[in-house]
C-alpha positions as a Markdown table, in Angstrom:
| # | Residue | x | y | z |
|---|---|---|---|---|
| 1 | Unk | 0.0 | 0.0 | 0.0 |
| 2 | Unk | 1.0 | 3.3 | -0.9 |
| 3 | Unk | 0.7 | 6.4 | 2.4 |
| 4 | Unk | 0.3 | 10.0 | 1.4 |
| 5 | Unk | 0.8 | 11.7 | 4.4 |
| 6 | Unk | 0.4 | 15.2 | 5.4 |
| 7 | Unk | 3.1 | 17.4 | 6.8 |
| 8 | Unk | 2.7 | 18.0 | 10.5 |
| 9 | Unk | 0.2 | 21.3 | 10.1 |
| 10 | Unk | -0.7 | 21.0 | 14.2 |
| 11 | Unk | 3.0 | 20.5 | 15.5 |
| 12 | Unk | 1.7 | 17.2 | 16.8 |
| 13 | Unk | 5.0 | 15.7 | 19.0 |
| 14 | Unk | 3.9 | 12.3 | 18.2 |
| 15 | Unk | 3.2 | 12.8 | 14.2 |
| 16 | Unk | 6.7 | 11.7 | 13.5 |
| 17 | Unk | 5.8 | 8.5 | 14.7 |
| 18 | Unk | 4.2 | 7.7 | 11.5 |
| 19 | Unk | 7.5 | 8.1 | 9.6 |
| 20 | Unk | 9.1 | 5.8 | 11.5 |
| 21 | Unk | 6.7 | 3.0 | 11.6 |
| 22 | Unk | 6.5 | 3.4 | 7.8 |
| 23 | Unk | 10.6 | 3.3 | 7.5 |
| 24 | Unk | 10.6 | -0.1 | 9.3 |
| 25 | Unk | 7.9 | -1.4 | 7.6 |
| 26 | Unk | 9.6 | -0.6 | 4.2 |
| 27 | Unk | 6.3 | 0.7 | 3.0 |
| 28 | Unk | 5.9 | 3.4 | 0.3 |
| 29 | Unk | 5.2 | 7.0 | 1.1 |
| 30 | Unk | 4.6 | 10.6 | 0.6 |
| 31 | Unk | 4.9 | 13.7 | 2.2 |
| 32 | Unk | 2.5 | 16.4 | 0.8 |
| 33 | Unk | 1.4 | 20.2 | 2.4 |
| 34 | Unk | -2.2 | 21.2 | 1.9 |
| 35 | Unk | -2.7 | 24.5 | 3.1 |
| 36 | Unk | -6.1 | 24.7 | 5.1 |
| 37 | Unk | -8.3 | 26.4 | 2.3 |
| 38 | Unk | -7.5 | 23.7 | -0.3 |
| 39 | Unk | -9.8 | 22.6 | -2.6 |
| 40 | Unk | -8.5 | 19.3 | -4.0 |
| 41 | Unk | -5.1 | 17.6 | -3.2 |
| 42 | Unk | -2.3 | 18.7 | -5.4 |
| 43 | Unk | -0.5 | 15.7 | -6.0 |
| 44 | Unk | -0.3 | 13.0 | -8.5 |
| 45 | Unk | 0.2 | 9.1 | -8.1 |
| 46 | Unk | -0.3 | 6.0 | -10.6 |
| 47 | Unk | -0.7 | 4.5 | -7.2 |
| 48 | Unk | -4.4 | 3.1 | -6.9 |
| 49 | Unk | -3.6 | 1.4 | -3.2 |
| 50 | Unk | -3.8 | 4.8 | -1.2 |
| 51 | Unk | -4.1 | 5.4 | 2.2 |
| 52 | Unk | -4.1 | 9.1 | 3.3 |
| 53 | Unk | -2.8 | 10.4 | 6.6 |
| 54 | Unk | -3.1 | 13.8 | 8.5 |
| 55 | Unk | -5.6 | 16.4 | 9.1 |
| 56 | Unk | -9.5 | 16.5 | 8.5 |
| 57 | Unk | -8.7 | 18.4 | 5.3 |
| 58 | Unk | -6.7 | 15.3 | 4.0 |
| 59 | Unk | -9.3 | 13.1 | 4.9 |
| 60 | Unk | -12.2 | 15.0 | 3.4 |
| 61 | Unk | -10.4 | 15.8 | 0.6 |
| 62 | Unk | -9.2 | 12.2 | -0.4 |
| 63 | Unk | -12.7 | 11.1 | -0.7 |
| 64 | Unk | -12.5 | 13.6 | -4.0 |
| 65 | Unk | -10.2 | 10.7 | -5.6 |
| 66 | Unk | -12.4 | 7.7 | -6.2 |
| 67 | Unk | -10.2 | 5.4 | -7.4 |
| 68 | Unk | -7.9 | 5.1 | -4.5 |
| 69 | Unk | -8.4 | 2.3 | -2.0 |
| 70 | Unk | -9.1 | 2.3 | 0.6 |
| 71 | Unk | -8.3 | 6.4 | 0.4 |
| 72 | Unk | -9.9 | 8.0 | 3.0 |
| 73 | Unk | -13.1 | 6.9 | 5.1 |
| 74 | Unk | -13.8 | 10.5 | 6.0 |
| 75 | Unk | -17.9 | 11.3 | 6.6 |
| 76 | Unk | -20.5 | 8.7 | 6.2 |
| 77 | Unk | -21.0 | 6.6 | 9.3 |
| 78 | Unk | -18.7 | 8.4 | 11.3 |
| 79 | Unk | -21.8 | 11.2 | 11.6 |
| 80 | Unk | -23.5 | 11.1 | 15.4 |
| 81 | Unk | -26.5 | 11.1 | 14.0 |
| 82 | Unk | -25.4 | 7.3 | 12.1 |
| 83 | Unk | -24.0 | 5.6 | 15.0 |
| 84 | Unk | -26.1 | 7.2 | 17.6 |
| 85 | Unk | -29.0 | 4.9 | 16.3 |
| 86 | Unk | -26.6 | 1.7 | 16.7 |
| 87 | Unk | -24.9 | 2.4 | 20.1 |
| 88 | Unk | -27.5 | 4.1 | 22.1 |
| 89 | Unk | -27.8 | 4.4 | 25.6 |
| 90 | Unk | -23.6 | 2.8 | 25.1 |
| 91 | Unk | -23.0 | 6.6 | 23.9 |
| 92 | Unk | -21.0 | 8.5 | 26.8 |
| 93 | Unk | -23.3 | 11.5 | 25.6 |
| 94 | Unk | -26.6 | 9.8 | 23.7 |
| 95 | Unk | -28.9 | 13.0 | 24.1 |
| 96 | Unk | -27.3 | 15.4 | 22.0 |
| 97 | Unk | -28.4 | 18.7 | 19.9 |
| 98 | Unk | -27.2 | 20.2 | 16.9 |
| 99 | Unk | -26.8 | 24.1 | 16.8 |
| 100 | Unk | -25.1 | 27.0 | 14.5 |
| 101 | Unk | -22.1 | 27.9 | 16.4 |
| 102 | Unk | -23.7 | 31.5 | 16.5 |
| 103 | Unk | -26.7 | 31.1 | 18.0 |
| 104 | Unk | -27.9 | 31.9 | 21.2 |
| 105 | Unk | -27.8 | 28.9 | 23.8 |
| 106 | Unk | -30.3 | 28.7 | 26.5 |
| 107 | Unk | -28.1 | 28.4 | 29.9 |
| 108 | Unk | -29.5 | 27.5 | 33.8 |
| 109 | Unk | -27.6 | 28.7 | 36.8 |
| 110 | Unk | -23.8 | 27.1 | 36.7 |
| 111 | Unk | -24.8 | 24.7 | 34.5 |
| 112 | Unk | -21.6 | 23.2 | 32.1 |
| 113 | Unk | -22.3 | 22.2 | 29.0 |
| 114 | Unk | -20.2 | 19.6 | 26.7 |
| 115 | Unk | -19.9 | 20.9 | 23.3 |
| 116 | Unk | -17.5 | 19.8 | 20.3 |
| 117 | Unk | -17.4 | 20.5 | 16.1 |
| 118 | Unk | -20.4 | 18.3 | 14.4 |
| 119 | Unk | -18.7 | 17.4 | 11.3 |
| 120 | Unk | -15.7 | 19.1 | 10.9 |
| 121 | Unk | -14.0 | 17.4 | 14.2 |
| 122 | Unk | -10.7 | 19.9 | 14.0 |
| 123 | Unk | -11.9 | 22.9 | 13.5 |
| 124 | Unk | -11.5 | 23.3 | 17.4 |
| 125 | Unk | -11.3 | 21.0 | 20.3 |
| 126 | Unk | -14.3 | 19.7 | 21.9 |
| 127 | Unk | -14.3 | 20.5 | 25.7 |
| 128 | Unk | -16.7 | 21.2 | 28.8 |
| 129 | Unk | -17.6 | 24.9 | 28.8 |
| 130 | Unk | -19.9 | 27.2 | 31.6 |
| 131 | Unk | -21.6 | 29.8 | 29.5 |
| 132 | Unk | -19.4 | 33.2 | 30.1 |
| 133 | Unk | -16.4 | 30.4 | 28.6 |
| 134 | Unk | -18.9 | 29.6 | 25.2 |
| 135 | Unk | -19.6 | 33.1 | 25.0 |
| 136 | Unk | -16.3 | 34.2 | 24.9 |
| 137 | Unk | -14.5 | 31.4 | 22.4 |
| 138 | Unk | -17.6 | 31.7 | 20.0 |
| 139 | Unk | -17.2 | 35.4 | 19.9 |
| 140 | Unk | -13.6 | 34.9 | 19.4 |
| 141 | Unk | -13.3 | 32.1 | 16.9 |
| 142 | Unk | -16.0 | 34.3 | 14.3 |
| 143 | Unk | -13.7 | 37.0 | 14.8 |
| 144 | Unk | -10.7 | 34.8 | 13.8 |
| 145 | Unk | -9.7 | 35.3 | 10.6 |
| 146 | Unk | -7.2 | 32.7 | 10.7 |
| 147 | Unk | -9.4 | 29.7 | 11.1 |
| 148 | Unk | -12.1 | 27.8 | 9.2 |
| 149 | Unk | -14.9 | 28.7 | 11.6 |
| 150 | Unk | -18.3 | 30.4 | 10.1 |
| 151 | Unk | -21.5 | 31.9 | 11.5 |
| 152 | Unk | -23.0 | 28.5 | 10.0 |
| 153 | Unk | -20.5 | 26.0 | 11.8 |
| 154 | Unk | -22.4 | 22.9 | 13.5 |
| 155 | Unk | -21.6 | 22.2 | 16.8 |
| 156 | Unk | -23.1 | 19.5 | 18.7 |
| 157 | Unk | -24.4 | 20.2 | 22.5 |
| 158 | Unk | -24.6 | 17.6 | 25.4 |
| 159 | Unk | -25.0 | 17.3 | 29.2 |
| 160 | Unk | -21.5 | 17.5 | 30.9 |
| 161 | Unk | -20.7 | 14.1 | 32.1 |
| 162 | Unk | -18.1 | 12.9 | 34.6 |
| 163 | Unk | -15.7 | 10.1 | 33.2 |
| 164 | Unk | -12.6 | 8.2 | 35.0 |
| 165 | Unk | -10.6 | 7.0 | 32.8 |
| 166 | Unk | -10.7 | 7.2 | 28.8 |
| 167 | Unk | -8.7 | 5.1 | 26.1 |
| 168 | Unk | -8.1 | 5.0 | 22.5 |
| 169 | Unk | -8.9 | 2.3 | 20.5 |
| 170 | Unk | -8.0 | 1.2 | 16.5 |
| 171 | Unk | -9.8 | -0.9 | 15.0 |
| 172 | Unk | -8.5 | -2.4 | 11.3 |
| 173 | Unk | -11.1 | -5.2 | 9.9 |
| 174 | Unk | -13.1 | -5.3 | 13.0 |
| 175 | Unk | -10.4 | -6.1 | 15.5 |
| 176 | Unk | -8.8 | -3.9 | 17.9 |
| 177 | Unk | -4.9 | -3.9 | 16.9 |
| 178 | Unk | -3.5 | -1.1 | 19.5 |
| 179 | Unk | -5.5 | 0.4 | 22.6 |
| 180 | Unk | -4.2 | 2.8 | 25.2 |
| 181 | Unk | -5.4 | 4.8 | 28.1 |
| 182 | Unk | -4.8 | 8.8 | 27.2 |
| 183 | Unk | -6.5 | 10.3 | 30.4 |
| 184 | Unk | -7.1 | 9.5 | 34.1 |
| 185 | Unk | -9.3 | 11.8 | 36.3 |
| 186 | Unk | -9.8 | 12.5 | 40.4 |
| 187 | Unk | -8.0 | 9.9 | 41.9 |
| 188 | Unk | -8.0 | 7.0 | 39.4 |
| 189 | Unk | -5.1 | 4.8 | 39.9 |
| 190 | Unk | -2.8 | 4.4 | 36.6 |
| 191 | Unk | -3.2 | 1.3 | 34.3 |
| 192 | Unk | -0.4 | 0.7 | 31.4 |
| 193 | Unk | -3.1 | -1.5 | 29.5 |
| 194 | Unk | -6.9 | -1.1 | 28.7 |
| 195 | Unk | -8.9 | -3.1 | 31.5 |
| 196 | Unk | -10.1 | -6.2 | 30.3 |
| 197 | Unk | -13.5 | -5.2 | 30.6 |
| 198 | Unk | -12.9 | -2.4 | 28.6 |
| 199 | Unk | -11.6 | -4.1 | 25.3 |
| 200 | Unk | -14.9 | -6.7 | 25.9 |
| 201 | Unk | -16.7 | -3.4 | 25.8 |
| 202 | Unk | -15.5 | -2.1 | 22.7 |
| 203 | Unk | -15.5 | -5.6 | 21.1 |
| 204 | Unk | -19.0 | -5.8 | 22.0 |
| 205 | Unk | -20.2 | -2.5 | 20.2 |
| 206 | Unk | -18.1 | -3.5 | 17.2 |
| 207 | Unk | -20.5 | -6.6 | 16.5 |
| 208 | Unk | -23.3 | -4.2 | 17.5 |
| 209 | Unk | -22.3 | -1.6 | 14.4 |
| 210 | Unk | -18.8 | -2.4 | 13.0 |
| 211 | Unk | -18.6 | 1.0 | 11.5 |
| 212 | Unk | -16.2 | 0.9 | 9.2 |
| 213 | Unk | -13.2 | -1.4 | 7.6 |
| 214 | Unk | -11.3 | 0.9 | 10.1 |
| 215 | Unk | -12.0 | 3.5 | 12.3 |
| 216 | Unk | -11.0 | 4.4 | 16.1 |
| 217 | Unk | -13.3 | 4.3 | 18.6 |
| 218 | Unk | -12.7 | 6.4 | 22.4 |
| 219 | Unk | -14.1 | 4.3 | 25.3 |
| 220 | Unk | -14.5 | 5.6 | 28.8 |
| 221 | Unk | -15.4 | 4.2 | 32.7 |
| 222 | Unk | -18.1 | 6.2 | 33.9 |
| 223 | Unk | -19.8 | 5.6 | 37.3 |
| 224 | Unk | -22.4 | 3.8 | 34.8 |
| 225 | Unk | -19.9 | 1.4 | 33.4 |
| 226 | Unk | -18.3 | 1.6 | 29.9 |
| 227 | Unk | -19.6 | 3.8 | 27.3 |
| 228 | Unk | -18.2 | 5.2 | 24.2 |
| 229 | Unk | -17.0 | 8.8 | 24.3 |
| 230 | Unk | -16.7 | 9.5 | 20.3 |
| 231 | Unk | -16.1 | 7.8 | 16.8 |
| 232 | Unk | -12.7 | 8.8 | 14.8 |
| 233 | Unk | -12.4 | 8.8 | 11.4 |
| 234 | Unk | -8.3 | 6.8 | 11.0 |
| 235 | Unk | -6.9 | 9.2 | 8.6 |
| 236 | Unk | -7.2 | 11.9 | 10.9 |
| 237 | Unk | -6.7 | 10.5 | 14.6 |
| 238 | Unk | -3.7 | 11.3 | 16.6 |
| 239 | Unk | -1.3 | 9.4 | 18.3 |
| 240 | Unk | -1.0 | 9.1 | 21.8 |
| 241 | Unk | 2.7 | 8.7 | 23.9 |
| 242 | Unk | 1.8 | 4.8 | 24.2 |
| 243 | Unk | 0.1 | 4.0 | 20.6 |
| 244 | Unk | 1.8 | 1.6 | 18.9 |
| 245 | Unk | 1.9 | 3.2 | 15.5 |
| 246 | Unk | 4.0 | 0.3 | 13.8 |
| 247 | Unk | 1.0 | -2.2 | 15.0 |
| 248 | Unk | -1.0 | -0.4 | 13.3 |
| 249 | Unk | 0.0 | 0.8 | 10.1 |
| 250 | Unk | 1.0 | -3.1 | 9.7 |
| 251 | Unk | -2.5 | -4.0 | 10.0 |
| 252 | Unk | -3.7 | -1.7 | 7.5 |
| 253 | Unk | -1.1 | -2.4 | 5.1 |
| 254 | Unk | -1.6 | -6.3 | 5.5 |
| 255 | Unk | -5.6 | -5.9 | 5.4 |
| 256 | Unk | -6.1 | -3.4 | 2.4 |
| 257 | Unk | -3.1 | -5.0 | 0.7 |
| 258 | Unk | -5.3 | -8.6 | 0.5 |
């Protein structure tokens, strides 16, 4: 297989990671730049075994080339509103709403609201906000000229929810080849590897709705037991200190390669 990748626009430390893995792996690749207003990717291949790396913009723009395979698995089921109706209740947050980034939300008394992009997941980092914080970075970001947020930019809204520990998962042909913890909160004692119950979890909403051919899925403990925190699209997910990257790229090179 063939890997376009993208320079390292966000100054990701772990994007070099990718390099490597594909170096040992003696497997074919490129290094392009798409600036952030792009409208196609600029770069030519006789290549039909493509496998894009990098930002959204990458992704989103690789589904422009049909005849590259697997190319990019940007959009589609990777929308809330697809695999909200498969994983339900299993949804960290399953009672969401859509909204225009500038519109007026209603607000009670200290309340803290989760909110993250729709479908454009980098256009800025979903967090918990109270409302004088959503005020001020929505005011801000429209007055940014330097970024690719509009007046009509969707942002989905949910009920701030208290998690203990969070993990990564990547999954390549409906098996999980690397997963690793990236957050621990209050007083949650460190684990180096993903509970057991956790991967049963994860395994357990992949027969539910395997999503795609790969994808990565973020899993959480909650006082409720395991739920799933979001859906990645793999072109664009970041690496973690403890992913193992080479795992990884082996499995989609060996599974898109058959």
């Amino acid at each position: 297989m063939y890997f376009i990748v993208q320079a390292n626009v966000y100054l990701d430390p772990d994007h070099y990671r990718i390099f490597d893995a594909l170096e040992e792996l003696n497997i074919d690749y490129s290094v392009i730049n798409i600036p952030p207003t792009a409208q196609k990717i600029d770069f030519e291949t006789d290549r039909k075994d493509v496998f894009v790396y990098g930002s959204v913009t990458i992704a989103r723009l690789a589904k422009q080339n049909t005849d590259w395979f697997p190319g990019s698995f940007y959009g589609g089921n990777h929308l809330y509103e697809v695999y909200s109706k498969y994983y339900g209740e299993n949804l960290l947050n399953n009672k969401v709403s859509v909204h225009k980034i500038s519109e007026e939300l209603i607000w009670k008394k200290d309340e803290l609201k989760f909110i993250k992009p729709y479908n454009e997941a980098k256009i800025f980092t979903g967090k918990v906000f109270n409302e004088t914080e959503w005020k001020d970075f929505a005011f801000e970001a429209l007055q940014n000229q330097n970024n690719r947020i509009t007046e009509d930019s969707l942002v989905q809204i949910s009920e701030a929810k208290r998690t203990i520990k969070e993990a990564r998962l990547w999954i390549v042909g409906g098996q999980i080849i690397d997963a690793g913890y990236y957050k621990f909160n209050d007083n949650a004692p460190f684990e180096e590897k993903v509970s057991e119950d956790g991967l049963n979890f994860a395994n357990k909403m992949i027969r539910l709705f395997n999503l795609e051919k790969a994808f990565v899925m973020d899993i959480c403990f909650t006082d409720e037991g395991w739920k799933i925190v979001e859906i990645n699209c793999i072109n664009s997910s970041g690496f973690y200190p403890n992913t193992n990257v080479k795992s990884i790229i082996k499995a989609l090179n060996i599974y898109f390669s058959n």
